[in-house]
Phi, psi and omega in degrees: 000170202264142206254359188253342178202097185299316232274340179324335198282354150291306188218167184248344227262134147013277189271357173294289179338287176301342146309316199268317150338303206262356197265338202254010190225136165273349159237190200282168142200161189313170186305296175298350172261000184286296180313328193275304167305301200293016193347070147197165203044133174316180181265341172290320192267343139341306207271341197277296163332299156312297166315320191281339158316312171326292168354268190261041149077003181273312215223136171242126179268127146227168194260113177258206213273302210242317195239161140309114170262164192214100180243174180260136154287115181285349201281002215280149186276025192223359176302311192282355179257351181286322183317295186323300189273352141261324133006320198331280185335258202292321154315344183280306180325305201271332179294293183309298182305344175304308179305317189269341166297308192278355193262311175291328177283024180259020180114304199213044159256209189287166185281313201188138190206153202205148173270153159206192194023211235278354183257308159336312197279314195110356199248010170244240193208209183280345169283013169267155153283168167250111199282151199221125141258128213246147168230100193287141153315131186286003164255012156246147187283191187252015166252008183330152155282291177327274189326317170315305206292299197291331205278343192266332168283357157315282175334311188280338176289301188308314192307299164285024168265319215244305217104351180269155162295142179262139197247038198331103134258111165302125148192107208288139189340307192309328191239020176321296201311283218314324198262342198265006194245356179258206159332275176310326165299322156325302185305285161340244200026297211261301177270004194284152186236098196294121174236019178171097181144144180295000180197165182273174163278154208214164180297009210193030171264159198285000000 
């Protein structure tokens, strides 16, 4: 799935973009700010979009002293599959922390786990993985069989959630600091989306 707009992997269109825009904002606003959120289409193809939404009772229009406002009928029988198709990202998110929960209480899971790069950010496209950094406990090797078997159903998991490839960075307790003074640890750092573990990481974790 494209990782800056899950919901493409249904629709593509103008107005799905503009649904998913107005489902995540609680009061009306104009046309032009509708265009400004949704940075795809012209603001004529927007404004063409908006009407056919009027139309047809998902989106309510009214008139103010200069523009046109614009809110999502939360009342409309067609709101719960839009509410769905904006969520994904956290349904991905809330999926994952489930997995990794039931994965630490078996024993021999992770320390800590974090979502990072362009699917944390929001910003890439259908060709990004979805990257995981996992931090194994320093009494399981990095060939355990059990640590093997779960990090490859992750891996498998992820995979049949989104359609991306998943991008397993492993690193036992022992070389955390180490890992954390380079590029990549940076990186973690600046984007991680805590998916397991009591605290997020910091530049200065043990």
């Amino acid at each position: 799935m494209d990782v800056s707009r899950p919901y493409s992997a249904v629709t593509s269109s103008v107005e799905a973009s503009v649904l998913i825009a107005l489902a995540r904002i609680e009061e009306p606003i104009t046309g032009r700010r509708v265009a400004a959120i949704v940075d795809r289409g012209s603001q004529s193809a927007v404004n063409t979009a908006l009407g056919k939404l009027a139309d047809q009772g998902i989106v309510r229009r009214q008139e103010s002293a200069s523009a046109y406002l614009y809110e999502i009928n939360r009342d409309h029988l067609a709101f719960g599959a839009v509410s769905a198709l904006a969520s994904m990202r956290s349904e991905l998110i809330s999926r994952l922390k489930e997995r990794l929960r039931e994965w630490g209480e078996s024993g021999v899971g992770p320390r800590f786990a974090c979502m990072f790069g362009s699917a944390a950010r929001g910003d890439g496209d259908i060709d990004s993985d979805v990257d995981i950094f996992l931090l194994r406990p320093s009494a399981v090797a990095d060939d355990d069989d059990a640590w093997v078997h779960a990090t490859e159903d992750l891996r498998l998991y992820i995979e049949n959630l989104t359609g991306n490839s998943a991008n397993l960075i492993e690193v036992s307790e022992i070389d955390l600091c180490s890992v954390l003074e380079k590029p990549l640890g940076k990186e973690i750092i600046r984007d991680q989306v805590l998916l397991f573990g009591s605290q997020r990481l910091t530049p200065t974790s043990p």
